[in-house]
C-alpha positions as CSV (number, residue, x, y, z in Angstrom):
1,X,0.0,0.0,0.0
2,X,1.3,3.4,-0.9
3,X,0.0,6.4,1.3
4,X,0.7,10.1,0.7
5,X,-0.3,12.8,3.5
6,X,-1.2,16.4,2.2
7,X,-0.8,19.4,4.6
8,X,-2.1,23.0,3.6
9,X,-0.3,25.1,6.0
10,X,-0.6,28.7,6.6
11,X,0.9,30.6,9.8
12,X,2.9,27.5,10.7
13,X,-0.3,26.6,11.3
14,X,-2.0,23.3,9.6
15,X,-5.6,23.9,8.0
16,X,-6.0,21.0,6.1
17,X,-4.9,17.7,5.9
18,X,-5.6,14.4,4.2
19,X,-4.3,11.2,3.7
20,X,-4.5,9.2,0.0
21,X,-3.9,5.3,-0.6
22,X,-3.4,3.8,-3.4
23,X,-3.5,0.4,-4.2
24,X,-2.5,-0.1,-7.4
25,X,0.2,-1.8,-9.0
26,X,1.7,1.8,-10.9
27,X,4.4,2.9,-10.8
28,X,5.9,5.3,-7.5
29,X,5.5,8.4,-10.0
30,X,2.3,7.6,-11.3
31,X,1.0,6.8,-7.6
32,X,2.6,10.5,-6.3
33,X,0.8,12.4,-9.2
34,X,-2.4,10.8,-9.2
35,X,-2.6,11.2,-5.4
36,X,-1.6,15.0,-5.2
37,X,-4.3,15.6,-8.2
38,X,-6.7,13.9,-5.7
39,X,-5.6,16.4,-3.1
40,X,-5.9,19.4,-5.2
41,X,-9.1,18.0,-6.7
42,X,-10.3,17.6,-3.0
43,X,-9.4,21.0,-2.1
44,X,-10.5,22.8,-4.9
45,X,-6.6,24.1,-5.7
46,X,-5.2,23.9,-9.0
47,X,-2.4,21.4,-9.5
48,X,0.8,22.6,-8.4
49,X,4.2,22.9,-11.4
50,X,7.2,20.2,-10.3
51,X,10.4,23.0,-10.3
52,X,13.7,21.5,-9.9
53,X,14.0,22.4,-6.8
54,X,10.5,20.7,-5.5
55,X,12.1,17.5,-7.3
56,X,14.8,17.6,-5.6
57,X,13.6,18.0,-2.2
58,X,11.5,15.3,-3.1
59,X,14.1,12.7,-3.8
60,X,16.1,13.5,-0.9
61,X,13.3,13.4,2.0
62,X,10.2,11.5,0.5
63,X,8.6,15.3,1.0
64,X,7.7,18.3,-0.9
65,X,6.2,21.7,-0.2
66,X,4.7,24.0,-3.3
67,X,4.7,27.9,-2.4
68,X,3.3,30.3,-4.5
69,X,5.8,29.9,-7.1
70,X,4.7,26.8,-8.2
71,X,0.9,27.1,-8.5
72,X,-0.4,29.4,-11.5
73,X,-3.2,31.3,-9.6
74,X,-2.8,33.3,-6.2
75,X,-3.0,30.5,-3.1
76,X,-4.8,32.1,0.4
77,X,-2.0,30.0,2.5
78,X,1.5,29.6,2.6
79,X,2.5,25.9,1.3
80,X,1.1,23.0,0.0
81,X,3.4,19.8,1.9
82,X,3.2,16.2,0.7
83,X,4.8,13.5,2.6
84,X,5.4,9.8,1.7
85,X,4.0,7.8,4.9
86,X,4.3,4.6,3.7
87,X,5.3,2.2,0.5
């Protein structure tokens, strides 16, 4: 089982959270994208642009945040964080 956590955070504060499984047999990449889409669908955000340094951070810790500089449209909190939990 593959679970992602997403945190909206604003303040230092966390406003939102939620947790996504997935079950299939995709592949790790695949499972991260099609979870955070589910987050951002769930949340009403639009989906968040992969910079360098986003992948990066990724591949090191198993976690990511998105600031303003990734999304398109103006965001009403500070950071989006993902989190592998479990794989």
């Amino acid at each position: 089982m593959f679970r992602l956590w997403g945190k909206l955070m604003y303040n230092n504060h966390m406003i939102k959270d939620m947790t996504v499984c997935e079950e299939s047999e995709d592949t790790r990449t695949h499972k991260i994208f099609r979870a955070l889409e589910d987050i951002c669908y769930a949340w009403d955000l639009g989906k968040p642009i992969w910079l360098d340094a986003t992948i990066q951070e990724f591949q090191r810790h198993k976690k990511a945040r998105f600031y303003q500089d990734n999304f398109i449209e103006a965001i009403d909190f500070d950071f989006l964080e993902i989190q592998v939990i479990e794989e």
